[in-house]
Backbone bond lengths (Angstrom), bond angles and torsions (degrees), N, CA, C in turn:
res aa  C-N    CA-C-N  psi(-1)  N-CA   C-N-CA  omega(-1)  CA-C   N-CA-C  phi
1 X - - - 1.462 - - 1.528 109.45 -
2 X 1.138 124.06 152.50 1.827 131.47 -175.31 1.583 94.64 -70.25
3 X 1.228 85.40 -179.07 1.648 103.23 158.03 1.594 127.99 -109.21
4 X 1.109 100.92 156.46 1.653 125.30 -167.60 1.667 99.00 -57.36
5 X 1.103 155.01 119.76 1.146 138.59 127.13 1.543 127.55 -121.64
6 X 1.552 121.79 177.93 1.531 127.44 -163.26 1.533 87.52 -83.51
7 X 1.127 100.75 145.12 1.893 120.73 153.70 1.451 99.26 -139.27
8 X 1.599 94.12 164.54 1.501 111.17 -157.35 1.621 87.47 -111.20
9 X 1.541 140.66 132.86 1.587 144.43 148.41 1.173 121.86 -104.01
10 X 1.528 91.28 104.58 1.775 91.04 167.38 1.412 121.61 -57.43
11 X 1.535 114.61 139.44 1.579 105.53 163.57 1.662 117.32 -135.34
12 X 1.194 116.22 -159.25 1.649 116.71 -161.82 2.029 68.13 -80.49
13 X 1.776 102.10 176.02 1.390 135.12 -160.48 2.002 83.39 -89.07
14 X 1.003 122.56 128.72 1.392 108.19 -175.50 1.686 127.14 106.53
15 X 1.021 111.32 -55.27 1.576 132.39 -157.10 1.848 80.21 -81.00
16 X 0.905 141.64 -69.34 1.462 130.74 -148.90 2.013 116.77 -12.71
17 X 1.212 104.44 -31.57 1.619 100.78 -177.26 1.319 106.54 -90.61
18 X 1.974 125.96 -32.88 0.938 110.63 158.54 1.269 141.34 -81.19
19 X 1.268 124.20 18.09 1.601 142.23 167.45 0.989 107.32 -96.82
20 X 1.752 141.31 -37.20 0.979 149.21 164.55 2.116 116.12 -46.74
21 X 0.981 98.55 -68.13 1.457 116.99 167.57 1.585 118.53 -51.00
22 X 1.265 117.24 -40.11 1.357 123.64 170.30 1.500 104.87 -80.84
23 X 1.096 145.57 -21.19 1.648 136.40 -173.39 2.067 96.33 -98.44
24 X 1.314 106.97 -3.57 1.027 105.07 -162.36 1.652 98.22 -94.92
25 X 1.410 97.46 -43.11 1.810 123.65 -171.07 1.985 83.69 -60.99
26 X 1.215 109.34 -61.14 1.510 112.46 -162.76 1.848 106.55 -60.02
27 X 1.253 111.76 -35.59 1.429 115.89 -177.49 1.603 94.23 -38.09
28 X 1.744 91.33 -82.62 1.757 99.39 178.46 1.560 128.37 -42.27
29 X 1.129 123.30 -29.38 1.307 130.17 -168.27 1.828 98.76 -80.94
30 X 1.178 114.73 -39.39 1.574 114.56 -171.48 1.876 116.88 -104.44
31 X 1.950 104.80 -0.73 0.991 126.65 169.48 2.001 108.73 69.09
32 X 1.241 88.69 28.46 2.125 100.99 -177.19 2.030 101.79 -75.25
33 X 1.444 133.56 23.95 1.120 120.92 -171.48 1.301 111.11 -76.54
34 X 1.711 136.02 -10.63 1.241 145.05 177.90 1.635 95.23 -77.20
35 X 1.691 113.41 -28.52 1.637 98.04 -162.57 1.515 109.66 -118.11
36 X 1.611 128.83 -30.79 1.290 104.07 146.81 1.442 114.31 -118.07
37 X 1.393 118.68 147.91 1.155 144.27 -147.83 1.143 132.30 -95.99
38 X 1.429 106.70 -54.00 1.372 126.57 170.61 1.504 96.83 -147.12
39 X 1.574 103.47 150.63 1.381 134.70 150.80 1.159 131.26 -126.08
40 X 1.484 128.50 147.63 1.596 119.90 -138.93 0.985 86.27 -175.04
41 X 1.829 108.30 130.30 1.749 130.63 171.78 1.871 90.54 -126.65
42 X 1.384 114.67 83.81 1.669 119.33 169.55 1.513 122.09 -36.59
43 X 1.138 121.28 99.65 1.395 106.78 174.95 1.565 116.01 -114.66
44 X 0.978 141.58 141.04 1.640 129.23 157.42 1.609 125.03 -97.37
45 X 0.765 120.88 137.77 1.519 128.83 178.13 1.689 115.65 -55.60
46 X 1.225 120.00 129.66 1.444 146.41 -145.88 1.245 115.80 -115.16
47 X 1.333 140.14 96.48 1.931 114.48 -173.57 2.106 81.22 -101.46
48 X 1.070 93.67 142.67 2.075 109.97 173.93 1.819 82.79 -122.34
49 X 1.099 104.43 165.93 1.365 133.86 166.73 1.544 113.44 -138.98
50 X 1.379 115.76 92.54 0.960 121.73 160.55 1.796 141.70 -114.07
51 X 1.599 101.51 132.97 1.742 100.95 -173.45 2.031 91.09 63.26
52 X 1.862 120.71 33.42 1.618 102.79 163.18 1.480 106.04 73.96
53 X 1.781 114.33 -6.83 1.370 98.73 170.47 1.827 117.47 -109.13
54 X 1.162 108.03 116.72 1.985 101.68 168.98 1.077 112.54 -43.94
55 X 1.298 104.38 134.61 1.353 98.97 178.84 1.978 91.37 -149.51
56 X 1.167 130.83 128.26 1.566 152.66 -178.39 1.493 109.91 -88.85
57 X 1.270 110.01 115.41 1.417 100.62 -175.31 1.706 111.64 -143.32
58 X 1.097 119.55 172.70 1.726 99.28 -172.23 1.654 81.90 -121.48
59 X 1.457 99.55 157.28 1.662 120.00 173.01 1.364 109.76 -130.45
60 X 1.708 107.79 152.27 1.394 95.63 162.23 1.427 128.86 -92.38
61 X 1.652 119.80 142.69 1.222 120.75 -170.68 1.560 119.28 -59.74
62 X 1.573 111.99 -36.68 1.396 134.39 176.46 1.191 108.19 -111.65
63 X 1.394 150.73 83.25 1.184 139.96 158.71 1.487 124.65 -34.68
64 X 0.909 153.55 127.24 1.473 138.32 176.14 1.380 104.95 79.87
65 X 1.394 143.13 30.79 1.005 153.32 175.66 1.726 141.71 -157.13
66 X 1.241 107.17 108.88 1.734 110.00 -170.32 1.624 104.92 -100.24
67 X 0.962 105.22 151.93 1.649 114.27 -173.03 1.618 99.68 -128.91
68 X 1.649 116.79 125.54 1.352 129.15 -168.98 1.095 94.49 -123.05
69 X 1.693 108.15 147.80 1.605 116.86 177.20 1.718 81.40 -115.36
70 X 1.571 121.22 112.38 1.411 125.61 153.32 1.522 124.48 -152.22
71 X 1.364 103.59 173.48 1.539 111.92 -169.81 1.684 84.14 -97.14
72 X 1.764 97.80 130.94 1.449 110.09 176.71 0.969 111.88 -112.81
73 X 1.981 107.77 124.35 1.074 119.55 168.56 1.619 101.28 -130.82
74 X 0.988 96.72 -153.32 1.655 114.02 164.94 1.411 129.60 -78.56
75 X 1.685 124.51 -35.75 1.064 108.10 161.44 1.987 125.34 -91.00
76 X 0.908 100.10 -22.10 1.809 108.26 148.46 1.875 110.95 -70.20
77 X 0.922 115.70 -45.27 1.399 96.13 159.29 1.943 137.09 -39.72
78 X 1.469 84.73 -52.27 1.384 108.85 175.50 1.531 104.58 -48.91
79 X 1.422 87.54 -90.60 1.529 107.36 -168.27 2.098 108.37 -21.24
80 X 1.466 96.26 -56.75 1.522 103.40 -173.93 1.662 111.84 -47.18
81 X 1.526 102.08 -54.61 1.242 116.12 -171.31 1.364 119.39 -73.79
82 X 1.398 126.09 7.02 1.736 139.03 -168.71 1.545 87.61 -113.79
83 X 1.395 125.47 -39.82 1.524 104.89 -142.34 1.601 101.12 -70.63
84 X 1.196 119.83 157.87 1.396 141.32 171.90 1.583 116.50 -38.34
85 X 1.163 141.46 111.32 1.359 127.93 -169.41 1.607 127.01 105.84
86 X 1.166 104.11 -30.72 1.903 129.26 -163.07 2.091 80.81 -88.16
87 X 1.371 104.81 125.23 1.424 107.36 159.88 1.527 116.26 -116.55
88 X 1.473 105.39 17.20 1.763 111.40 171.95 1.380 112.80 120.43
89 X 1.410 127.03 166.19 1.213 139.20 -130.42 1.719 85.61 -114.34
90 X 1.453 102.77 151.34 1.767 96.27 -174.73 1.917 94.34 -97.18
91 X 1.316 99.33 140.18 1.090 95.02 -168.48 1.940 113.26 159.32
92 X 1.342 125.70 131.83 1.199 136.87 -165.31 2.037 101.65 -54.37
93 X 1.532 93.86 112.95 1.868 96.69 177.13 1.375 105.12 55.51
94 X 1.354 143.86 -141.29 1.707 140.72 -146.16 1.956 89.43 -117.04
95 X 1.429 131.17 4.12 1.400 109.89 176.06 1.525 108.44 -100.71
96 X 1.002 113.65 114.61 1.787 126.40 168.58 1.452 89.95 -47.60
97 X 1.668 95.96 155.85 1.866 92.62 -168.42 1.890 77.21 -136.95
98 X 1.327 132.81 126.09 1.602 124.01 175.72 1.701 111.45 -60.23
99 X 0.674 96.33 -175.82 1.990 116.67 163.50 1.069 122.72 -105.41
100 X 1.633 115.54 129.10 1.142 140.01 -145.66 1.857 80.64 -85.95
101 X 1.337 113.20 167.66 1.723 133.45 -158.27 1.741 89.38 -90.14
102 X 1.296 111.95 -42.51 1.385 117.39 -177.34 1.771 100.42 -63.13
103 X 1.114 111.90 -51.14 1.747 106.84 -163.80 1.608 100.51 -81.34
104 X 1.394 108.09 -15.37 1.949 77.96 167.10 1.754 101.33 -116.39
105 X 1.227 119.74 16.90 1.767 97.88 155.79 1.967 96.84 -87.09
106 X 1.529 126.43 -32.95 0.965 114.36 173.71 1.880 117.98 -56.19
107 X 1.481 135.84 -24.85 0.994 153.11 137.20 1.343 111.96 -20.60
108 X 1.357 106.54 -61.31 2.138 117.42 -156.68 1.202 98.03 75.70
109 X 1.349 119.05 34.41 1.728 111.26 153.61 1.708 125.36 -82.21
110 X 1.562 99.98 -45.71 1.058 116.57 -158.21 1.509 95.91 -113.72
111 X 1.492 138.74 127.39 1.016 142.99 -157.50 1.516 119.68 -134.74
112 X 1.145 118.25 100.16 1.595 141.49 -160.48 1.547 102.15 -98.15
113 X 1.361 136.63 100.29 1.607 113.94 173.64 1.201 98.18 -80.65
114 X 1.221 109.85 135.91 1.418 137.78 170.07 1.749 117.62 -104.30
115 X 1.220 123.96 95.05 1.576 132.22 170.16 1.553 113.35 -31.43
116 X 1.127 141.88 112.92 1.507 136.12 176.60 1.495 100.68 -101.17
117 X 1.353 119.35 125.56 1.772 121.51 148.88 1.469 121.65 -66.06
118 X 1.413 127.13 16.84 1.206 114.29 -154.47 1.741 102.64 -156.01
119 X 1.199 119.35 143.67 1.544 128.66 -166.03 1.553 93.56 -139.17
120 X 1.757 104.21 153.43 1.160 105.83 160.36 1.398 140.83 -32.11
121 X 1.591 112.83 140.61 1.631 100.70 -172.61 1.712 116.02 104.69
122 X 1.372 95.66 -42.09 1.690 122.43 -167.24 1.825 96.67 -56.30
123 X 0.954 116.17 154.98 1.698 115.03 167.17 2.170 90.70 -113.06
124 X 1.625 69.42 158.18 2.060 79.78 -171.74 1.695 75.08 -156.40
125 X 1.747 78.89 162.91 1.484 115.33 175.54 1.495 114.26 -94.61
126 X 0.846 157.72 129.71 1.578 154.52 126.00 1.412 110.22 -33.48
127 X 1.421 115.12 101.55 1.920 115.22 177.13 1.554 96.00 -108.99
128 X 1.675 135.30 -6.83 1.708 120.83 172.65 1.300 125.53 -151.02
129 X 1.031 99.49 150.06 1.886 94.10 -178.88 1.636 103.38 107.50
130 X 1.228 108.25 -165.08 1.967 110.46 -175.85 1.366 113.30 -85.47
131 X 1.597 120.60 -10.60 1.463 101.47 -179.75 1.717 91.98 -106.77
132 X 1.782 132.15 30.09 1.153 115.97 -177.70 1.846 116.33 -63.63
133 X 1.295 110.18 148.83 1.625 110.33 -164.34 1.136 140.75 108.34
134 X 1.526 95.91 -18.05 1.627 119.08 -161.16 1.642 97.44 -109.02
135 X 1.578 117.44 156.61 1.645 110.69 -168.80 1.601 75.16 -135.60
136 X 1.556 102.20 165.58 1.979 116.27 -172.68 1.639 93.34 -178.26
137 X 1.220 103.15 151.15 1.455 124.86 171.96 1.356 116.66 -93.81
138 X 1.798 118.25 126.30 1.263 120.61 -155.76 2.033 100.00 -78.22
139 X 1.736 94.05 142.97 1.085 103.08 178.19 1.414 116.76 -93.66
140 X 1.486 102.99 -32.65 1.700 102.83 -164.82 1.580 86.47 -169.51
141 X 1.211 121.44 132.94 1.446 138.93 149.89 1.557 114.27 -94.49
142 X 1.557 113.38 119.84 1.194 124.23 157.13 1.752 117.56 -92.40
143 X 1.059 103.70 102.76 1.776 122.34 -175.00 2.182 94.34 -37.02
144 X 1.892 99.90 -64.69 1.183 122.74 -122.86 2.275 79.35 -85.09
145 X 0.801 120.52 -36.80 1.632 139.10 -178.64 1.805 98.48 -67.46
146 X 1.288 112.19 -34.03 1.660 120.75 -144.37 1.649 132.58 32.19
147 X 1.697 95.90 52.18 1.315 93.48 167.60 1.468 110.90 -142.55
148 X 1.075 119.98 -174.79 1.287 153.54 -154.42 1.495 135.22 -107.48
149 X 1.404 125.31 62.33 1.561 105.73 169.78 1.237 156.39 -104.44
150 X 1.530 100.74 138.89 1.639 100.47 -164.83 1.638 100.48 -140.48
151 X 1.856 98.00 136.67 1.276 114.77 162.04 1.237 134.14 -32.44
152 X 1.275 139.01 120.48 1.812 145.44 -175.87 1.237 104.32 -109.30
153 X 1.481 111.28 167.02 1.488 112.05 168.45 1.460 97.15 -118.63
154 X 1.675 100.98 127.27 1.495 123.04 179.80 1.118 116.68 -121.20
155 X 1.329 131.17 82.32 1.589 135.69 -173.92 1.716 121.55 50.70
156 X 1.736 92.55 53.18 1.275 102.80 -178.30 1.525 118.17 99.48
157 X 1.059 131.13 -7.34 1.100 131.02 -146.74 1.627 107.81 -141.58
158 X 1.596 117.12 155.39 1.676 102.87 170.14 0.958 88.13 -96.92
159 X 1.723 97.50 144.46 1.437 100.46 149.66 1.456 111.46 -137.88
160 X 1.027 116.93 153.28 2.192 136.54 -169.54 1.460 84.69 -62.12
161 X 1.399 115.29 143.94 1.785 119.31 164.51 1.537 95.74 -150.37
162 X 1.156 104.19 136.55 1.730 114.71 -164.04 1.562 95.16 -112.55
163 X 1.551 102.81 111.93 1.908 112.31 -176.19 1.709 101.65 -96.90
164 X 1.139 104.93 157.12 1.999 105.23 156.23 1.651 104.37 -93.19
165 X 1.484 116.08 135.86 1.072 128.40 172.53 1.594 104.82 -18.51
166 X 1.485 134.52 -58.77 1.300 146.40 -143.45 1.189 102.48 -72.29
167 X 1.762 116.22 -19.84 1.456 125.20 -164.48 1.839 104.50 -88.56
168 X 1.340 127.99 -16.74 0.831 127.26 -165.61 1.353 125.52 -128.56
169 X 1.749 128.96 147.07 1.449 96.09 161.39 2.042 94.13 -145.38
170 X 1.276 99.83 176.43 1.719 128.54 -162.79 1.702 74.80 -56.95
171 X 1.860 104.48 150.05 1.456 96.61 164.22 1.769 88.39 -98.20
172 X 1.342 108.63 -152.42 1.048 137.62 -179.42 1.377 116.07 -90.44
C-alpha cells in the first residue's frame, strides 16, 4: 500500500465544514478508513472585542480550503473529487501534488519532536532560512510550534524573529 500524505482541496467560499462532513459520512459509508485518514478545516481561536465586550471565537486558517491526510489512488481520488462543494485538488493541471513535511510542521499539523540542546538565555547560530549567519540570544522557546525566538539587529534596532527549531543550533 502507498503512503499517507496531506493534499490541499479547494472548495466553494463557505462549504469547508460541509465538505469536510460529507468525505467523512462517505469514508464510513464506503469503509476507506485505512485510505483517507484525516480531514481537517484548521482554525485558531480569535478574541474580537466588540461594543467593550470579549468575545472568543474560532476562524478559519484557510478559507476555501480542506487539508486531507490520504493514500492516493483512484478510488480516494474519486470520492474527494465528486463530493459536493470540492472544486479540485491544489496542484499543477489535474495531479494533486501532497505537502512537503516542512509546510505542515510549519502548519502544526504534522508533529516531529525535535530534541533541543539549548534553553533560554543560550546564544545559537542561525544555519537556515533568511536570517542564516546571524547569532541572537534565545527569548522564548515554543516546545508545541518547534521554534525559536530570538532578537536580531534590524537597522539599529531589536527586533523578535521567530525560527523553526531545524533553523538553528546552540553555539559553542
Amino acid at each position: 500500500m502507498s503512503e499517507a500524505n496531506w493534499y490541499v482541496v479547494h472548495t466553494y467560499s463557505g462549504y469547508e465544514n460541509k465538505v469536510k462532513t460529507t468525505i467523512e459520512q462517505t469514508i464510513e459509508n464506503r469503509k476507506l478508513h485505512d485510505q483517507i485518514l484525516e480531514v481537517s478545516v484548521p482554525t485558531q481561536e480569535v478574541v474580537e472585542l466588540k461594543n467593550g465586550v470579549r468575545k472568543v471565537s474560532e476562524k478559519k486558517l484557510f478559507p476555501g480550503y480542506v487539508l486531507i491526510n490520504m493514500v492516493m489512488n483512484d478510488d480516494t481520488w474519486y470520492v474527494v473529487r465528486n463530493t459536493r462543494g470540492v472544486t479540485g485538488f491544489v496542484g499543477p493541471g489535474s495531479k494533486p501534488v501532497p505537502l512537503t513535511d516542512t509546510e505542515m510542521l510549519s502548519l502544526g499539523i504534522k508533529n516531529e519532536k525535535v530534541e533541543v540542546d539549548f534553553k533560554e538565555g543560550d546564544m545559537i547560530a542561525v544555519i537556515g532560512g533568511v536570517w542564516s549567519g546571524t547569532a541572537g540570544v534565545v527569548k522564548r522557546i515554543d516546545e508545541n510550534r518547534q521554534t525559536v525566538t530570538i532578537n536580531v539587529d534590524m537597522f539599529g534596532r531589536e527586533t523578535p524573529v521567530e525560527l523553526n527549531f531545524t533553523e538553528v543550533k546552540k553555539m559553542n
